[in-house]
C-alpha positions in Angstrom: -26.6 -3.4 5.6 -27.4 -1.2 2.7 -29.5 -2.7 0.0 -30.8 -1.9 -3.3 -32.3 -3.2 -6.8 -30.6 -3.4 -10.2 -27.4 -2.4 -11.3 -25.4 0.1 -9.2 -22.4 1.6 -9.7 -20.3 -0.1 -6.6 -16.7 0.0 -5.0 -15.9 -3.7 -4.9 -13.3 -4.6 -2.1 -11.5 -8.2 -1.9 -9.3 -9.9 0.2 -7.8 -13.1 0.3 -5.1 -14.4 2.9 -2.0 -16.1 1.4 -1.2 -19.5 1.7 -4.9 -20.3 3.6 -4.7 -24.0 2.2 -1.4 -25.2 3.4 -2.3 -24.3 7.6 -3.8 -26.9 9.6 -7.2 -26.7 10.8 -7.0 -24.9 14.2 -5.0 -22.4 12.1 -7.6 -22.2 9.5 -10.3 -21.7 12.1 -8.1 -18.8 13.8 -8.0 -16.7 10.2 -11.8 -17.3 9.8 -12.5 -15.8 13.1 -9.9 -12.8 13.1 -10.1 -11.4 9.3 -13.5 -9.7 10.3 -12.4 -8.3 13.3 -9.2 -7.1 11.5 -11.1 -5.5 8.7 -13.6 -4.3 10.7 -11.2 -2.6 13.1 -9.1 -0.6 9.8 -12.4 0.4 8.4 -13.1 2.0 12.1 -9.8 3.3 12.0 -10.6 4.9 8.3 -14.1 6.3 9.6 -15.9 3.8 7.1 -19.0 1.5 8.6 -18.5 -1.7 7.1 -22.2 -2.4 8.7 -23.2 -1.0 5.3 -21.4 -3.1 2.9 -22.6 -5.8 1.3 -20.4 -8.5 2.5 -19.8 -11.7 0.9 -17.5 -14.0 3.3 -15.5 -17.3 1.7 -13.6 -18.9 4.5 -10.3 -16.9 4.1 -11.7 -14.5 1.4 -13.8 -11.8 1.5 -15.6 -9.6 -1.4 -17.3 -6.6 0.1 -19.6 -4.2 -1.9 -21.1 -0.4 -1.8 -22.5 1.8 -3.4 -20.0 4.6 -4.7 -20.8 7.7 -2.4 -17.5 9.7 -2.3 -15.3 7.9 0.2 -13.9 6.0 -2.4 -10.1 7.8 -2.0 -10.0 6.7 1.9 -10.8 3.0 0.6 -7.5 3.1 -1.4 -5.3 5.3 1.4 -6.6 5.4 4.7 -8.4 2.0 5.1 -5.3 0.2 3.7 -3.3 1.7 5.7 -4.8 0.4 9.1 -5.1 -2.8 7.8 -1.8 -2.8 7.5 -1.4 -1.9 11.1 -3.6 -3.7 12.1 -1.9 -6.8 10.5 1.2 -5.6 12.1 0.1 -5.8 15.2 -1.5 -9.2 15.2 1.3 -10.4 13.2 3.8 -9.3 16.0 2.8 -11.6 17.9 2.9 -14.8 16.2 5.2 -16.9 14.7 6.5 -16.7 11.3 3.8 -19.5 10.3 1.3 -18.3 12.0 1.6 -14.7 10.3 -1.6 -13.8 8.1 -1.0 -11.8 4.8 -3.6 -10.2 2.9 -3.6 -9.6 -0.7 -6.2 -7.1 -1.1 -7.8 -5.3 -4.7 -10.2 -2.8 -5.1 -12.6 -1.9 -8.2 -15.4 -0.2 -8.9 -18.2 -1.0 -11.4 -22.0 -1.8 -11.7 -23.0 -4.1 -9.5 -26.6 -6.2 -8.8 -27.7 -7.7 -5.5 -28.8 -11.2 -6.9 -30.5 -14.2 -5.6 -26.9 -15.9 -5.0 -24.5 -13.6 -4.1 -23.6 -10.6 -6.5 -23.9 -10.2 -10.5 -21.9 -8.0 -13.0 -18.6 -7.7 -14.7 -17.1 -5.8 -12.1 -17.3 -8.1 -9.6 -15.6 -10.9 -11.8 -12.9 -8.6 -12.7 -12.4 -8.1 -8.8 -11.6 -11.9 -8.6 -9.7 -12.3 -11.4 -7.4 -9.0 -10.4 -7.4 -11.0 -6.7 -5.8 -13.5 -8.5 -3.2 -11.9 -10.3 0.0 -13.3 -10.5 1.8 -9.9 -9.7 0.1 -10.1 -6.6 1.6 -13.6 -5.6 5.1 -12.6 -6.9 5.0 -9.2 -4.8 4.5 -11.5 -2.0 7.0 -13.7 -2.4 9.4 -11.2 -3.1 8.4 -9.1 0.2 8.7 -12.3 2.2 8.2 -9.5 5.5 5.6 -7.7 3.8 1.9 -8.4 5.1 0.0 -7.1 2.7 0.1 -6.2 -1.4 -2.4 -3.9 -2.9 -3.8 -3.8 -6.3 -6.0 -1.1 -7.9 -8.1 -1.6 -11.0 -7.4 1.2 -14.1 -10.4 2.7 -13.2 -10.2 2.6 -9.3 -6.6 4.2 -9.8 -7.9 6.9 -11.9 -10.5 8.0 -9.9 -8.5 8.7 -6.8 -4.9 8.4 -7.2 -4.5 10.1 -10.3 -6.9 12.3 -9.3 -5.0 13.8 -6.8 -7.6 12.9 -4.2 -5.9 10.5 -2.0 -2.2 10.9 -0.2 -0.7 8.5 -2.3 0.8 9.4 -6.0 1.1 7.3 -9.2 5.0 7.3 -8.1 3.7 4.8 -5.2 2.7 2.0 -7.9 3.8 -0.2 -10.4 2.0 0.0 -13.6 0.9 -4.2 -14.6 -1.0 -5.7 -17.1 -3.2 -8.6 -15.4 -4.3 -11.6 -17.4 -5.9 -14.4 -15.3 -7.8 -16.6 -18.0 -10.0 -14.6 -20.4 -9.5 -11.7 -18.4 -6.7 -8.8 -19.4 -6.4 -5.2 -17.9 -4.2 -3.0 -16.5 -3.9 -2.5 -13.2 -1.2 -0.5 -10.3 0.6 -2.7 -7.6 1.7 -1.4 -4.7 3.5 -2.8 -1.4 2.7 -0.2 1.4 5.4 -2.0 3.5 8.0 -1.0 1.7 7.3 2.8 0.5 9.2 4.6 -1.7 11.8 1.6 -2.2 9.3 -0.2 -3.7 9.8 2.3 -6.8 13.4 1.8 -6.8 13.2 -2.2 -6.7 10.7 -1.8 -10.0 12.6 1.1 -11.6 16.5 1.2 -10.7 16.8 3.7 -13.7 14.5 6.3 -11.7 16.9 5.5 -8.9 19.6 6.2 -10.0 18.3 9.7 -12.4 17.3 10.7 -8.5 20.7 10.4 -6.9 22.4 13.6 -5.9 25.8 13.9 -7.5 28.6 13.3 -5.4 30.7 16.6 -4.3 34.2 16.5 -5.8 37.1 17.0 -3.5 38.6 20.1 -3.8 36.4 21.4 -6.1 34.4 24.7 -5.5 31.0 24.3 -4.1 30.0 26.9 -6.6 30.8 24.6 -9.4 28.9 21.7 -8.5 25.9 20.6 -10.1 23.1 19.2 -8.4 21.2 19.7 -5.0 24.8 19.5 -3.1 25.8 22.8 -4.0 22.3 24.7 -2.3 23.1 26.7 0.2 26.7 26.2 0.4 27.0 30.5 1.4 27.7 30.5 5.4 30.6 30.2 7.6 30.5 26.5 8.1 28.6 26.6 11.8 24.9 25.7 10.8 22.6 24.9 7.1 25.4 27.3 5.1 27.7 23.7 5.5 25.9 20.3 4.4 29.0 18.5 4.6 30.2 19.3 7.7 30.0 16.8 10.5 28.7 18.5 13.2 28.7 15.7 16.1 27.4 18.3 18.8 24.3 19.3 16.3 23.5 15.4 16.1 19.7 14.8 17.2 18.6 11.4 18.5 15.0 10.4 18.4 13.5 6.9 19.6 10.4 6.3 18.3 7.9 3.3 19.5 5.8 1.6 17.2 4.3 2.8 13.9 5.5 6.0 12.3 4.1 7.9 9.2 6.8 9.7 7.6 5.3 10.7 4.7 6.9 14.0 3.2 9.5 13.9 5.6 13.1 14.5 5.1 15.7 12.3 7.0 19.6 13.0 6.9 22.0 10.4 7.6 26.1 10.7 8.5 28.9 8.8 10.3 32.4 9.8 12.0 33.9 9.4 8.7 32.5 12.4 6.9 
């Protein structure tokens, strides 16, 4: 466990599971046992050694602290992401009731090492972002979703925005947080649901994204948007969009978790 003296400037990393008050004790007991071995597991997953961090632990809450040293982009990317697998996989096999969801928040400021636990503004801010009541809503609005993420202003600057993690401002919701004195902005996200998550906060971007519908009858040289590309061909491969090709018709079964980011999926029917 890394240590050190005075103020640092730290990545602070909370999580809290939902509804922790309402199980009954064996359940309680169960959540208090498994969230270590859950985070400990995505932060081997995300080649981070949680050995280092400063841990504090709060029955079904757990603020961790480190130093900033430059892996501060795989925090907000990579270890959320196999937290979320590794909720999915532990979830799979429980009941609805039994499910654990983590609302999780990450921040960065200076940080002390104190005689009871940890001291600094940033580290209040990370529990009053942990409280948000964007993060509650998200989850009750995502009733499947097992996790909700929230960055602080300056957490989302430093790697999102800065182009250093895989993830793009388009991935968040832009909120304004305001649990008691406290008041900042901060970007939501729900990694569950991907790039419909934008849609369900913006239907206007939505719909400005929609490729217009192809006329009948019209020309395919007249028409605007992406459905006229590459229209040139005889109609047997690319050169046709909107032919139905039932023989060209790929089918793929996948097992378990999938990454599609940057990928590009066509759908059709019989119908046209």
């Amino acid at each position: 466990m890394l240590e050190w003296s005075g103020f640092r400037h730290c990545a602070c990393i909370a999580v809290d599971a939902q509804s922790y008050g309402s199980k009954n004790d064996r359940r309680q007991s169960e959540i208090q046992h498994d969230l270590p071995r859950l985070l400990d597991r995505a932060a081997r997953g995300a080649s981070l050694d949680r050995a280092r961090w400063q841990i504090q632990r709060k029955g079904d809450e757990q603020l961790a602290v480190r130093p900033l040293d430059g892996t501060e982009p795989r925090l907000a990317d990579d270890y959320i992401r196999h937290l979320v697998a590794e909720l999915r996989e532990y979830n799979a096999q429980r009941v609805p009731e039994a499910r654990m969801r983590l609302r999780a928040v990450l921040h960065q400021g200076l940080v002390e090492l104190a005689e009871n636990g940890f001291a600094g503004s940033a580290v209040v801010a990370t529990a009053r972002l942990l409280n948000a009541q964007q993060l509650y809503d998200a989850m009750a609005a995502n009733p499947d979703a097992n996790l909700v993420q929230l960055l602080s202003e300056d957490f989302f600057r430093s790697t999102v925005a800065g182009g250093h993690t895989t993830l793009s401002a388009a991935d968040f919701t832009h909120v304004t947080v305001r649990v008691k004195e406290y008041e900042a902005s901060a970007w939501l996200r729900v990694p569950a649901l991907g790039t419909a998550a934008r849609a369900a906060h913006d239907p206007g971007a939505a719909e400005a994204e929609m490729p217009v519908a192809p006329v009948p009858g019209e020309p395919a040289a007249d028409r605007s948007g992406p459905a006229a590309a590459g229209v040139a061909g005889d109609g047997a491969g690319i050169g046709a969009p909107h032919t139905y090709r039932a023989d060209r018709i790929n089918v793929t079964n996948v097992a378990g978790s999938v990454d599609a980011r940057g990928a590009v999926f066509g759908f059709g029917s019989v119908g046209g």
